[in-house]
C-alpha positions as CSV (number, residue, x, y, z in Angstrom):
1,X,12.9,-7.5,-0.2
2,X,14.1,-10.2,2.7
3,X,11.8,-11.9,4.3
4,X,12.6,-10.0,7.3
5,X,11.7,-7.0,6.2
6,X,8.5,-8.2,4.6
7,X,8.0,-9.4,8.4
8,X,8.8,-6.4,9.7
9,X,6.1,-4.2,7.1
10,X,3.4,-7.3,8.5
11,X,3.9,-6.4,12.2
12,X,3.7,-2.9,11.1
13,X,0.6,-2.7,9.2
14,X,-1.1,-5.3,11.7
15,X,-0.5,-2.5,14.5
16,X,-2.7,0.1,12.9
17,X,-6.2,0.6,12.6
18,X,-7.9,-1.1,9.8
19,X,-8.4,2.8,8.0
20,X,-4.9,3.5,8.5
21,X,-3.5,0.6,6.9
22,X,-5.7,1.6,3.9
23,X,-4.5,4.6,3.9
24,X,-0.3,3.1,4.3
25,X,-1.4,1.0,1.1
26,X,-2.8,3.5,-1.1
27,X,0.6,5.7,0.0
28,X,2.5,2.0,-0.9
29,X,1.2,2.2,-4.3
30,X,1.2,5.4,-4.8
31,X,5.2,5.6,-3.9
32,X,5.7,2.6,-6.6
33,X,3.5,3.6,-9.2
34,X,6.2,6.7,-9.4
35,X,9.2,5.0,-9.2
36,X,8.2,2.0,-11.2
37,X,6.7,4.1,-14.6
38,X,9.3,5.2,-17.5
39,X,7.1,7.0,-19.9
40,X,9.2,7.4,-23.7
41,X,8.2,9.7,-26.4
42,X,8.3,8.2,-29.8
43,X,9.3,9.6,-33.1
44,X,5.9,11.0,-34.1
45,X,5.9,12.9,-30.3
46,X,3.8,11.1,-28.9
47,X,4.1,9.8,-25.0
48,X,4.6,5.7,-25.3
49,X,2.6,4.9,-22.1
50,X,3.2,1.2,-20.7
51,X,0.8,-1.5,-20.6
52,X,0.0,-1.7,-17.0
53,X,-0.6,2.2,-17.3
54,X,-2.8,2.5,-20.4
55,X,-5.0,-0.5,-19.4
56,X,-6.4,1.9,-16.3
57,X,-7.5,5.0,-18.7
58,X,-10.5,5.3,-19.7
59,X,-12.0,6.3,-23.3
60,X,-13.8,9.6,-22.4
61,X,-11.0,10.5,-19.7
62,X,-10.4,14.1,-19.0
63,X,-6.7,14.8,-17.4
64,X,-5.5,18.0,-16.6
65,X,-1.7,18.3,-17.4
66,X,1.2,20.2,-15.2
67,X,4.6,20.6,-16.7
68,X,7.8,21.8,-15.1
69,X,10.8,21.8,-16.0
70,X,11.7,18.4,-14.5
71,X,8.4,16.5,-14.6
72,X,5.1,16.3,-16.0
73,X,1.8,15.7,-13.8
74,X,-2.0,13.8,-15.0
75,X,-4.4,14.2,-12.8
76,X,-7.6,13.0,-14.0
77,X,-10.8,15.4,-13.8
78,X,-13.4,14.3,-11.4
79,X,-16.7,14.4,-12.9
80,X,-19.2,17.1,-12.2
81,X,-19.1,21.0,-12.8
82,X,-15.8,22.5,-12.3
83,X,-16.2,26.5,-12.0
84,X,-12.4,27.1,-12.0
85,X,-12.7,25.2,-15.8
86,X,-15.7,27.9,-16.7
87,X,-13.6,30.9,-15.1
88,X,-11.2,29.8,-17.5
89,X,-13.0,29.2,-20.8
90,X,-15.2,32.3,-20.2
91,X,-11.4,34.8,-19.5
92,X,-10.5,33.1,-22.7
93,X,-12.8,34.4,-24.8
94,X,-13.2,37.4,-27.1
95,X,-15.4,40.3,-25.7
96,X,-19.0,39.5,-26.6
97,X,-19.7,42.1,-29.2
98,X,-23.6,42.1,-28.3
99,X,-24.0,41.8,-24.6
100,X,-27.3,41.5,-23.2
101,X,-28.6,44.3,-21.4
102,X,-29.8,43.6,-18.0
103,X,-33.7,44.6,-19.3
104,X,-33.4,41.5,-21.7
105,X,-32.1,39.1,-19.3
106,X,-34.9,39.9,-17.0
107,X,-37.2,39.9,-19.8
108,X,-35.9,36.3,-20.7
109,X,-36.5,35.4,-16.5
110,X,-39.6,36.7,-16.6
111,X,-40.3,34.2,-20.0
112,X,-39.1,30.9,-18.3
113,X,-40.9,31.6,-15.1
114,X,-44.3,32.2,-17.4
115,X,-43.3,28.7,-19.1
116,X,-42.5,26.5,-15.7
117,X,-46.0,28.1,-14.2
118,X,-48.2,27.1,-17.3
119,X,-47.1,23.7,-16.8
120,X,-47.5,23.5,-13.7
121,X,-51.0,24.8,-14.4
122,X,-51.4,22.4,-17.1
């Protein structure tokens, strides 16, 4: 990039509001992170993920993947409970060949509540 330009992205930036020019930087990255990344597939299948890449996942990171036909989209899963996740699981899953009847899962409520008040007793 000329020094011009450069110039020209200063007298920019220096015209907006301190937030906005946060938000114009995380946009900058953002736009460069995408066109900067070549991601390879190696002979066992597996996605050869550059340096500058692999050093900012974390052991223990969750991503959800989207694939099209053209592209292929991590997002990382923000911690805490996600019920569109449970909906999910729980569609997945076989019919529960004993289901509880609504007298046992009042009878179970009914147990806990007796538990949390004899401590609090206690």
């Amino acid at each position: 990039m000329s020094s011009s330009a450069i110039a020209t992205l200063v007298k920019i930036m220096e015209s907006l509001p301190e937030t906005v020019q946060d938000i114009v930087v995380e946009h900058l990255r953002e736009y460069i992170r995408k066109y900067k990344i070549t991601v390879a597939v190696n002979s066992e299948g597996k996605l050869e993920i550059p340096p500058e890449i692999e050093s900012q996942l974390k052991s223990g990171d969750r991503y959800t993947v989207t694939i099209t036909e053209d592209s292929m989209v991590f997002q990382k899963v923000k911690a805490g409970f996600d019920w569109e996740e449970l909906r999910r699981r729980i569609d997945s899953l076989p019919p529960d060949p004993n289901p509880m009847t609504i007298e046992e899962i009042c009878e179970i409520v009914r147990e806990v509540r007796r538990e949390k008040q004899s401590e609090r007793e206690s």
